[in-house]
Each structure stands twice: as C-alpha cells, then as structure tokens.
LOLOFI-499282 format. One record per atom (N, C-alpha, C, CB): x, y, z; residue in one letter; atom name; residue number from 1. Coordinates in Angstrom, 2 decimals, padded with zeros to 5 digits, always signed. Atoms other than C-alpha are relative to their C-alpha. Glycine has a CB too. Layout:
<pts>
PT         X         Y         Z   rest   atom    nr
PT         X         Y         Z      a     CA   NUM
...
</pts>
This chain:
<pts>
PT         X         Y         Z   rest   atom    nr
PT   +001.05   -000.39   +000.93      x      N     1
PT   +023.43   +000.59   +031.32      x     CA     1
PT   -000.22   -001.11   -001.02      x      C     1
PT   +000.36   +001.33   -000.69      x     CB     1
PT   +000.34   +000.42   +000.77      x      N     2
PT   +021.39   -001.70   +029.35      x     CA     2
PT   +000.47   +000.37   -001.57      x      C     2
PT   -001.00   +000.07   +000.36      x     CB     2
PT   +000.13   -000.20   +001.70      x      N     3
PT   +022.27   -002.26   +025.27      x     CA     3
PT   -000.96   -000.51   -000.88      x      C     3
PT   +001.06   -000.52   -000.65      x     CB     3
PT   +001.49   +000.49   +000.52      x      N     4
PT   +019.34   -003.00   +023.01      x     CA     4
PT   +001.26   -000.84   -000.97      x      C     4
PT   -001.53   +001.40   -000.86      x     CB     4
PT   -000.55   +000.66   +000.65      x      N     5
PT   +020.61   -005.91   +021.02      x     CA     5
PT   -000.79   -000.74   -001.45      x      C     5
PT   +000.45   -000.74   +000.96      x     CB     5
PT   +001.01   +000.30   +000.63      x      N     6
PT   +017.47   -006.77   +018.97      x     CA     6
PT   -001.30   +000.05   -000.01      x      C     6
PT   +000.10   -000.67   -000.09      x     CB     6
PT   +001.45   +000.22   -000.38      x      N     7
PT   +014.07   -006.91   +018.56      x     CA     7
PT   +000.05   -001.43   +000.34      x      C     7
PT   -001.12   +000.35   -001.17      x     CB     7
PT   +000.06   +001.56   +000.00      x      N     8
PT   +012.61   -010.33   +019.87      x     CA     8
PT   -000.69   -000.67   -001.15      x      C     8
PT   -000.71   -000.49   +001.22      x     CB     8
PT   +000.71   +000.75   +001.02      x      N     9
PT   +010.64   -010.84   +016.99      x     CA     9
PT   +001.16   -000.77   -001.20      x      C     9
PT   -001.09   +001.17   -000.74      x     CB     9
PT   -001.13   +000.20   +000.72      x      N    10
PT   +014.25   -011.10   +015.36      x     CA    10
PT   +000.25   -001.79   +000.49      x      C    10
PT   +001.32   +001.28   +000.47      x     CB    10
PT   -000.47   +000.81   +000.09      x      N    11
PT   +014.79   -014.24   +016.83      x     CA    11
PT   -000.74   -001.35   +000.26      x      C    11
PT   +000.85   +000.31   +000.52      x     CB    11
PT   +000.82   +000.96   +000.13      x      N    12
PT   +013.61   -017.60   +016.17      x     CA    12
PT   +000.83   -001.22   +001.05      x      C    12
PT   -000.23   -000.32   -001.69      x     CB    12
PT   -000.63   +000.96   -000.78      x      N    13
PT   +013.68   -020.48   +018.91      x     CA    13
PT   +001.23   -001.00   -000.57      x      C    13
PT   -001.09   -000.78   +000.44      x     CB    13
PT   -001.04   +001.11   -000.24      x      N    14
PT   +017.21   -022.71   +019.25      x     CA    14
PT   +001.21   +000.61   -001.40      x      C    14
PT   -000.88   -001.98   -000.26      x     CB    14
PT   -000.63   -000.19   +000.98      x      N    15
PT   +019.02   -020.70   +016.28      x     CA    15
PT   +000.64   +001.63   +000.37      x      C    15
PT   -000.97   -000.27   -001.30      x     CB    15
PT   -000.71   -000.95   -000.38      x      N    16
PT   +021.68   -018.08   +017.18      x     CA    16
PT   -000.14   +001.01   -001.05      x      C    16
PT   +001.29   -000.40   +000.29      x     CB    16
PT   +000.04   -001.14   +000.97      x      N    17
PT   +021.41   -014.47   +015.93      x     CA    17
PT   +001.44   +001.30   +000.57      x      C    17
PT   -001.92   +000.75   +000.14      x     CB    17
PT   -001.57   -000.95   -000.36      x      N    18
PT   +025.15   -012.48   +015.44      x     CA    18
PT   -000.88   +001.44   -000.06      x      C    18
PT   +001.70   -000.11   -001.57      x     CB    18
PT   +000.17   -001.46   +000.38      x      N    19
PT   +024.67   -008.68   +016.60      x     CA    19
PT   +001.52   +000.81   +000.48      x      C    19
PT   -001.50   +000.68   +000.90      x     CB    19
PT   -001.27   -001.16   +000.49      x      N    20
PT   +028.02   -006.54   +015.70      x     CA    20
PT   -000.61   +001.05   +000.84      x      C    20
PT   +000.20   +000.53   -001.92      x     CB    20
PT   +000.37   -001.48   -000.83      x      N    21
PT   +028.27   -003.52   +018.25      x     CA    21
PT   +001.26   +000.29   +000.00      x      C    21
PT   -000.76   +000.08   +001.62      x     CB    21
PT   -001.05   -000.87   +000.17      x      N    22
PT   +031.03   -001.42   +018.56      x     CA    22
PT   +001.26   -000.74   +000.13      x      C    22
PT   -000.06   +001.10   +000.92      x     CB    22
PT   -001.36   +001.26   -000.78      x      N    23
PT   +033.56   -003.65   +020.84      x     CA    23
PT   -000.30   -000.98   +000.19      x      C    23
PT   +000.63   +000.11   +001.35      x     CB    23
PT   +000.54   +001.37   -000.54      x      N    24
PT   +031.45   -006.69   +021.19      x     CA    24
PT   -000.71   -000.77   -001.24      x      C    24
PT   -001.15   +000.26   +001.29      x     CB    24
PT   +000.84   +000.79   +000.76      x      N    25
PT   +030.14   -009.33   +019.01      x     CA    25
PT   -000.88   -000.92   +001.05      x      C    25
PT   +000.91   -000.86   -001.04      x     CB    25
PT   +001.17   +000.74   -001.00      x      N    26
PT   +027.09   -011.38   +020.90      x     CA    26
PT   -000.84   -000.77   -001.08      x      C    26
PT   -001.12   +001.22   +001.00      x     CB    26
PT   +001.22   +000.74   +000.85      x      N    27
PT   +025.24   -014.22   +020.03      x     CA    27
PT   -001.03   +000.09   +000.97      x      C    27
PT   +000.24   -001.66   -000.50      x     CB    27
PT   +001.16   -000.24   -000.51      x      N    28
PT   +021.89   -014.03   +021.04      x     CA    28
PT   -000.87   -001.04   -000.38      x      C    28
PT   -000.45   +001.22   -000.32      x     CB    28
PT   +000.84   +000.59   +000.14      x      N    29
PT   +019.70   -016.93   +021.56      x     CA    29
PT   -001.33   -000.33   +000.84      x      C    29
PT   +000.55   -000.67   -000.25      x     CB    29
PT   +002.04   +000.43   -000.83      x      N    30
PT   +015.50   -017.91   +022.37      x     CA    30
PT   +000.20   -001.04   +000.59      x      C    30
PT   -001.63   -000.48   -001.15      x     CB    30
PT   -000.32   +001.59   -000.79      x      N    31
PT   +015.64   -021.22   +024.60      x     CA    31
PT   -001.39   +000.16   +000.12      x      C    31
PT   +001.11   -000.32   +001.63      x     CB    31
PT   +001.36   -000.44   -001.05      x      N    32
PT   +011.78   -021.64   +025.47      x     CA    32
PT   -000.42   +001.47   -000.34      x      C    32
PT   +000.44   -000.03   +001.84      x     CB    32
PT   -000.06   -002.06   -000.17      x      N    33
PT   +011.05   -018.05   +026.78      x     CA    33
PT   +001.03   +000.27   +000.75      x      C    33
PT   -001.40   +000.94   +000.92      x     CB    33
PT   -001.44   -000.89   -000.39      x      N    34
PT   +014.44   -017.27   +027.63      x     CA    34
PT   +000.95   +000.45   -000.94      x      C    34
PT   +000.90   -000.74   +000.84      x     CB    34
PT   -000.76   -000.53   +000.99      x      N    35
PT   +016.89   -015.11   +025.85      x     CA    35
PT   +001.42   +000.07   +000.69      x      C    35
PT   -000.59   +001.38   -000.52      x     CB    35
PT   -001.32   -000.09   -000.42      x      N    36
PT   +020.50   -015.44   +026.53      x     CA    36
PT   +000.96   +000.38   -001.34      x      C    36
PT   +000.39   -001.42   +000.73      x     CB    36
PT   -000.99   -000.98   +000.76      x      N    37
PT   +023.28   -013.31   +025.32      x     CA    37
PT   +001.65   -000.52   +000.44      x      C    37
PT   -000.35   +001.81   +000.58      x     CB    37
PT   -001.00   +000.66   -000.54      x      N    38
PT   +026.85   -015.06   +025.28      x     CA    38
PT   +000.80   +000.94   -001.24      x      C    38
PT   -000.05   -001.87   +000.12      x     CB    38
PT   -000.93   -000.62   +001.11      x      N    39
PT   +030.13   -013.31   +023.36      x     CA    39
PT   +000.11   -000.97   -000.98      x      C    39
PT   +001.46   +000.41   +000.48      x     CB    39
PT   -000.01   +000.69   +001.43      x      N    40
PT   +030.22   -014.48   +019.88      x     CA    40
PT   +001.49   -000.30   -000.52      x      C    40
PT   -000.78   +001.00   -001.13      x     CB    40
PT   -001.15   +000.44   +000.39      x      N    41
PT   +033.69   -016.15   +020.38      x     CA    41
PT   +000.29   -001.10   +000.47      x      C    41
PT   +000.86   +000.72   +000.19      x     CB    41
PT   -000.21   +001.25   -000.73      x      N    42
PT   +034.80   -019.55   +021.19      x     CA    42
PT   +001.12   +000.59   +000.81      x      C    42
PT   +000.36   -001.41   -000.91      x     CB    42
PT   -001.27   -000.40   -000.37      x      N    43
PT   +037.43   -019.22   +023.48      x     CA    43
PT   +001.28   -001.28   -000.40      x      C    43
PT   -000.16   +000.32   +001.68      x     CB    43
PT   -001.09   +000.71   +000.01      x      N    44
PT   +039.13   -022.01   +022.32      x     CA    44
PT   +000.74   +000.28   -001.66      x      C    44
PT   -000.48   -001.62   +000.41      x     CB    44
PT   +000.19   +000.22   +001.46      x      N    45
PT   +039.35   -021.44   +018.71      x     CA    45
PT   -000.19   +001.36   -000.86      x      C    45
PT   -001.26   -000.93   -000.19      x     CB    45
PT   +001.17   -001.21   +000.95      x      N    46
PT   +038.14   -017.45   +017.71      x     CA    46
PT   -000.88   -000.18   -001.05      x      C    46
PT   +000.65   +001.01   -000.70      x     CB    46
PT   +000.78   +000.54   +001.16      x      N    47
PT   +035.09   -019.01   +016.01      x     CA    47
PT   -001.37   +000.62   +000.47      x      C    47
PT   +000.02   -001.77   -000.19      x     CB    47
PT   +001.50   -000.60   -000.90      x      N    48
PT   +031.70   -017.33   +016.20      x     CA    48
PT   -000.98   -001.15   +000.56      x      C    48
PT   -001.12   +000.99   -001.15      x     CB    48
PT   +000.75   +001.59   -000.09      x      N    49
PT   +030.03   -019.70   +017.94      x     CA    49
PT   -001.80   +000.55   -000.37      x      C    49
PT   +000.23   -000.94   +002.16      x     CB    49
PT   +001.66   +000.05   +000.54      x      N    50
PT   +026.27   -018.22   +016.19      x     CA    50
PT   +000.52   -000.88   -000.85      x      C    50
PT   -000.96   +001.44   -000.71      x     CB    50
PT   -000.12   +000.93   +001.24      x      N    51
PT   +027.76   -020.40   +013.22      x     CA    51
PT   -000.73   -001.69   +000.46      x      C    51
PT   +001.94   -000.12   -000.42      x     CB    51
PT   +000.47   +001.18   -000.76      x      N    52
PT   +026.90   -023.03   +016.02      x     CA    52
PT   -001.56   -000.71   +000.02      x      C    52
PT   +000.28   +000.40   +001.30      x     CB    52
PT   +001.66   +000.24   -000.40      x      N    53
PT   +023.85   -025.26   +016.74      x     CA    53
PT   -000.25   +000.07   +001.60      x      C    53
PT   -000.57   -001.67   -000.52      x     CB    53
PT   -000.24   +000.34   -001.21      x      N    54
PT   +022.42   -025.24   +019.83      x     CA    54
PT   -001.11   -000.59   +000.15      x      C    54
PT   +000.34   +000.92   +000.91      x     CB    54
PT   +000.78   +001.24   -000.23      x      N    55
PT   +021.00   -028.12   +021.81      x     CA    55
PT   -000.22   +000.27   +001.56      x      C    55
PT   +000.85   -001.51   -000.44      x     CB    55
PT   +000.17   -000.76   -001.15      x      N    56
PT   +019.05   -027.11   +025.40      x     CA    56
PT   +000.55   +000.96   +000.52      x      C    56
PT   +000.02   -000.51   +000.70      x     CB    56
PT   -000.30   -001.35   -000.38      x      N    57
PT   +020.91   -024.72   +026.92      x     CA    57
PT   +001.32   +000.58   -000.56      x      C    57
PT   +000.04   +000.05   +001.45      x     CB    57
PT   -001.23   -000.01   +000.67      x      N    58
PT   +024.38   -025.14   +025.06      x     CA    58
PT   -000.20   +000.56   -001.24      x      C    58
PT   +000.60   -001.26   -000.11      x     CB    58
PT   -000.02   -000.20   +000.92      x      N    59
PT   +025.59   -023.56   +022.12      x     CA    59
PT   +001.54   -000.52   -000.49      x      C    59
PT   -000.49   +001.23   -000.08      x     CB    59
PT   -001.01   +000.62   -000.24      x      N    60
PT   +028.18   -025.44   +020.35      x     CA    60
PT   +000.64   +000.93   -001.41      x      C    60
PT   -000.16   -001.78   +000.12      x     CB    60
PT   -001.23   -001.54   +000.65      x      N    61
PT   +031.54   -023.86   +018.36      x     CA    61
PT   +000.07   -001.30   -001.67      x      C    61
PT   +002.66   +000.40   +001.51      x     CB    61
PT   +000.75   +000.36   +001.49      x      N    62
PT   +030.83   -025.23   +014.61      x     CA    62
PT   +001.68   -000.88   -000.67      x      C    62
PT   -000.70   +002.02   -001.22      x     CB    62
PT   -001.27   +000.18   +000.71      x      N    63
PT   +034.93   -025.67   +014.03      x     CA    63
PT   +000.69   -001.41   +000.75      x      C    63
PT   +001.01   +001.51   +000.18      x     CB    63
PT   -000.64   +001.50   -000.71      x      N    64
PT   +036.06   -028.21   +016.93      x     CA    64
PT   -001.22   -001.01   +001.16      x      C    64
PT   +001.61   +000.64   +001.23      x     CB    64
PT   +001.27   +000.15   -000.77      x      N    65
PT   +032.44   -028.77   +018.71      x     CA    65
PT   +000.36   -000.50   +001.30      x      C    65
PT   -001.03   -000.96   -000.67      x     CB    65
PT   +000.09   -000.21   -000.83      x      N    66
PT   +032.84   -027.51   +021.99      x     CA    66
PT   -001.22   +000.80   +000.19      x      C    66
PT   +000.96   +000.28   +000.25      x     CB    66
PT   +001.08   -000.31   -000.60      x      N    67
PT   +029.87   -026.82   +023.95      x     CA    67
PT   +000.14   +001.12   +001.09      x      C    67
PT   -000.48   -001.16   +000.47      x     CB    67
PT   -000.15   -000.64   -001.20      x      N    68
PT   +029.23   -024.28   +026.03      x     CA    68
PT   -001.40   +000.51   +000.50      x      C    68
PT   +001.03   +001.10   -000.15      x     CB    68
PT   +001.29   -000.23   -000.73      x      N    69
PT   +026.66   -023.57   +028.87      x     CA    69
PT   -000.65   +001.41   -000.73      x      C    69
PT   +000.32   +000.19   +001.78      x     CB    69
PT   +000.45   -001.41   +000.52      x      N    70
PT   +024.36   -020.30   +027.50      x     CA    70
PT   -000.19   +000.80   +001.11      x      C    70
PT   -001.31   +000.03   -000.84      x     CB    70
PT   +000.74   -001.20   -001.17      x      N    71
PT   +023.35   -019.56   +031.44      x     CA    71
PT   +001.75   +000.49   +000.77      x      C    71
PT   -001.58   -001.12   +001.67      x     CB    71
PT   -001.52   -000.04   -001.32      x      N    72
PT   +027.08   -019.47   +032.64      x     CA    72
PT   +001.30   +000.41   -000.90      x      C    72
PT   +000.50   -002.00   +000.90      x     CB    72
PT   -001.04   -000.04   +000.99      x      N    73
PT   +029.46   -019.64   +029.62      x     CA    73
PT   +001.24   -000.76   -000.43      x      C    73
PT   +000.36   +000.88   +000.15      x     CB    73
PT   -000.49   +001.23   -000.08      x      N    74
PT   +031.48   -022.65   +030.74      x     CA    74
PT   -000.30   -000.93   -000.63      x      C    74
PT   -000.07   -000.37   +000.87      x     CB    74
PT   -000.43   +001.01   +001.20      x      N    75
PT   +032.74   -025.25   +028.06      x     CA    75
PT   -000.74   -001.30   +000.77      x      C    75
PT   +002.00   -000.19   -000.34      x     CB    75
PT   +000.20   +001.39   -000.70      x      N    76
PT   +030.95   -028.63   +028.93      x     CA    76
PT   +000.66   -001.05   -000.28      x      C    76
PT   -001.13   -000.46   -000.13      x     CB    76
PT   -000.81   +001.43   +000.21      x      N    77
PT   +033.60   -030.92   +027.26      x     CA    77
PT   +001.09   +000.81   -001.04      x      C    77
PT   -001.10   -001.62   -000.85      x     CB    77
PT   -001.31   -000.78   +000.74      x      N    78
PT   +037.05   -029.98   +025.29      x     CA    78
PT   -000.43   -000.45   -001.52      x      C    78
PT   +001.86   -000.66   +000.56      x     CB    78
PT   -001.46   -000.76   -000.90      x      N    79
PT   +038.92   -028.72   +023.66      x     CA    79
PT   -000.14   +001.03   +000.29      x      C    79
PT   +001.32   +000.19   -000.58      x     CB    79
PT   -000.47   -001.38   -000.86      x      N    80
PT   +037.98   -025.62   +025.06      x     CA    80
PT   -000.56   -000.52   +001.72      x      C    80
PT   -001.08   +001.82   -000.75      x     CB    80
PT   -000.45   +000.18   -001.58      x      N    81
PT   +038.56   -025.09   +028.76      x     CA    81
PT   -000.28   +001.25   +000.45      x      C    81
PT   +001.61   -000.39   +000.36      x     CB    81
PT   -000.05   -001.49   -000.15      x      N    82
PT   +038.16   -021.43   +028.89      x     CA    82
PT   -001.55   +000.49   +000.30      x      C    82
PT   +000.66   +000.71   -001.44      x     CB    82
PT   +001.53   -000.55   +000.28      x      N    83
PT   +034.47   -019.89   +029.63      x     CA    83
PT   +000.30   +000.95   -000.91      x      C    83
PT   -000.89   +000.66   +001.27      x     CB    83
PT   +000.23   -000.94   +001.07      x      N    84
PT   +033.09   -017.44   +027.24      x     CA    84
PT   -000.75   +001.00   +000.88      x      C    84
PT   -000.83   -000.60   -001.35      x     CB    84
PT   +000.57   -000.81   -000.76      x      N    85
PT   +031.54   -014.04   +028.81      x     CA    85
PT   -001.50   -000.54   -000.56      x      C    85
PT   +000.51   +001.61   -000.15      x     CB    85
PT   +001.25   +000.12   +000.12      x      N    86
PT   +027.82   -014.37   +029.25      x     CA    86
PT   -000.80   +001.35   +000.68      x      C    86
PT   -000.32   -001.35   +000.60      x     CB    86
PT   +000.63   -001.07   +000.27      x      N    87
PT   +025.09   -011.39   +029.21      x     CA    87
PT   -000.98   +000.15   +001.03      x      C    87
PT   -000.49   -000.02   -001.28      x     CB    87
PT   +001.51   -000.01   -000.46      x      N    88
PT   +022.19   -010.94   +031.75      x     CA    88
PT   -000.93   +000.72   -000.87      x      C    88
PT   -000.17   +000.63   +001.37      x     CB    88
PT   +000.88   -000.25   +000.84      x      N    89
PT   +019.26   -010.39   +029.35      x     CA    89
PT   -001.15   +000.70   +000.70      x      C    89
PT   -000.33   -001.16   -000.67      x     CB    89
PT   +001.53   +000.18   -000.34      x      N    90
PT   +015.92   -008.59   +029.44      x     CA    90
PT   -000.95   +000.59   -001.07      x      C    90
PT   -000.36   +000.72   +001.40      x     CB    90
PT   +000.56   -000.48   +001.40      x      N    91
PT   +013.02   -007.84   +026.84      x     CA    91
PT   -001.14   +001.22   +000.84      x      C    91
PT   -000.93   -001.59   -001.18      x     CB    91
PT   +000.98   -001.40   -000.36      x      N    92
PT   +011.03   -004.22   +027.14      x     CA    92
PT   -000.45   +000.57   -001.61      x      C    92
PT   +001.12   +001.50   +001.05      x     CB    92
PT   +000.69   -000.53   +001.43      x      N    93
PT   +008.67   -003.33   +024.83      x     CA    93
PT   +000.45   -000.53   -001.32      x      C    93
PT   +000.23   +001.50   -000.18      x     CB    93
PT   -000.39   +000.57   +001.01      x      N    94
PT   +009.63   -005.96   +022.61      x     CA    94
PT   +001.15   +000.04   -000.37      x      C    94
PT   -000.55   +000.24   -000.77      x     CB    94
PT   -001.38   -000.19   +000.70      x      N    95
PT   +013.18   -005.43   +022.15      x     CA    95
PT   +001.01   -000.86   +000.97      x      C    95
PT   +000.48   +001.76   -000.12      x     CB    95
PT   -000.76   +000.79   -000.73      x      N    96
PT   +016.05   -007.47   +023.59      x     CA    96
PT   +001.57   +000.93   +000.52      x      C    96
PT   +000.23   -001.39   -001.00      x     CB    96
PT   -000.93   -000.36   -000.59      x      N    97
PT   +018.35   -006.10   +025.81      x     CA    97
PT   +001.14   -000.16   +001.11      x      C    97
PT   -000.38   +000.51   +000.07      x     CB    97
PT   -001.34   +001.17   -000.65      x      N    98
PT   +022.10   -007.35   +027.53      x     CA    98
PT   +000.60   +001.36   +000.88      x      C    98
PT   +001.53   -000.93   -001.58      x     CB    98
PT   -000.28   -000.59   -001.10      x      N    99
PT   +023.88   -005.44   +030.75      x     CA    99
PT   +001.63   -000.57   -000.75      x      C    99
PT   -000.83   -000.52   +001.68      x     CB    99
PT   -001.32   +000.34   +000.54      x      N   100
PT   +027.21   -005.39   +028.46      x     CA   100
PT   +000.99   +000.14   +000.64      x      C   100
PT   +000.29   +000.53   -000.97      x     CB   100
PT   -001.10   +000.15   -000.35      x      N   101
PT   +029.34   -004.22   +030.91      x     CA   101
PT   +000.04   -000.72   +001.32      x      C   101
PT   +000.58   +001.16   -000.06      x     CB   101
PT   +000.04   +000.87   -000.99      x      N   102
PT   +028.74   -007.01   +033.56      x     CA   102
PT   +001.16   -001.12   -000.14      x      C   102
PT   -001.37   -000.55   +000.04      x     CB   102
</pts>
C-alpha cells in the first residue's frame, strides 16, 4: 500500500525535503520530472542525508560526503559502502506517494 509523503507542490527541483512518518524518515527529492524517495539515513554515518546537496541523480551525506545513487541507493565513492533503501514513487492528484514497504 502506497504512503502519501507530500504534496508535489512541496517540493522544489534538486533540494531534499525530510518527511517524519511513524518508522521511517525519507528524503524526498524533484530531479527534472522525477521524484525519488530514498531513507533519510546515510548508512555510513546516521546523518540525514536531506541536510545533503544533490547533484544529478545523487544525493550526498553533508558530514563525510558520500554520494549516493537516488534511483538505486548505492554509495558512488566512500566512506560509505553500504546502500541506503530506496522508494518507488508516484504522484496522483498532486500528491507524492512511496510503496514503503518494498
């Protein structure tokens, strides 16, 4: 079952938006017209990586700047080594929504 995670109007291209849910923190970012939903933790570090910038499809971890893919969740260079869970996204009726338990 789909979780609504935001409206899209909430989020502005290349700049991560933290949404707090019960058991999950998620960053949520616009690429283009794509919305990707990655857990809002480094794995190398417990750092939110929304604190991060992100640069094409990466979002990077703000504390030791590790990168990680947004479509996959895999680190592109150390020191993390670990993927991060990543979200399949989709927007309905304007709102943004992630397949949390995938």
């Amino acid at each position: 079952m789909a979780t609504r995670l935001c409206a899209l109007a909430e989020l502005s291209p290349g700049v991560p938006l933290r949404v707090e849910l019960d058991s999950t923190e998620v960053a949520v970012v616009r690429v283009g017209e794509e919305i990707f939903a990655i857990e809002d933790v480094c794995s190398h570090a417990d750092i939110p990586l929304s604190e991060g910038d992100v640069e094409d499809c990466t979002i990077e971890c703000a504390l030791h700047g590790s990168r990680f893919d947004l479509r996959t969740g895999k680190p592109t260079g150390p020191p993390a080594t670990r993927p991060v869970p990543v979200f399949e996204t989709s927007v309905v009726d304007g709102d943004v929504f992630a397949e949390l338990d995938s």
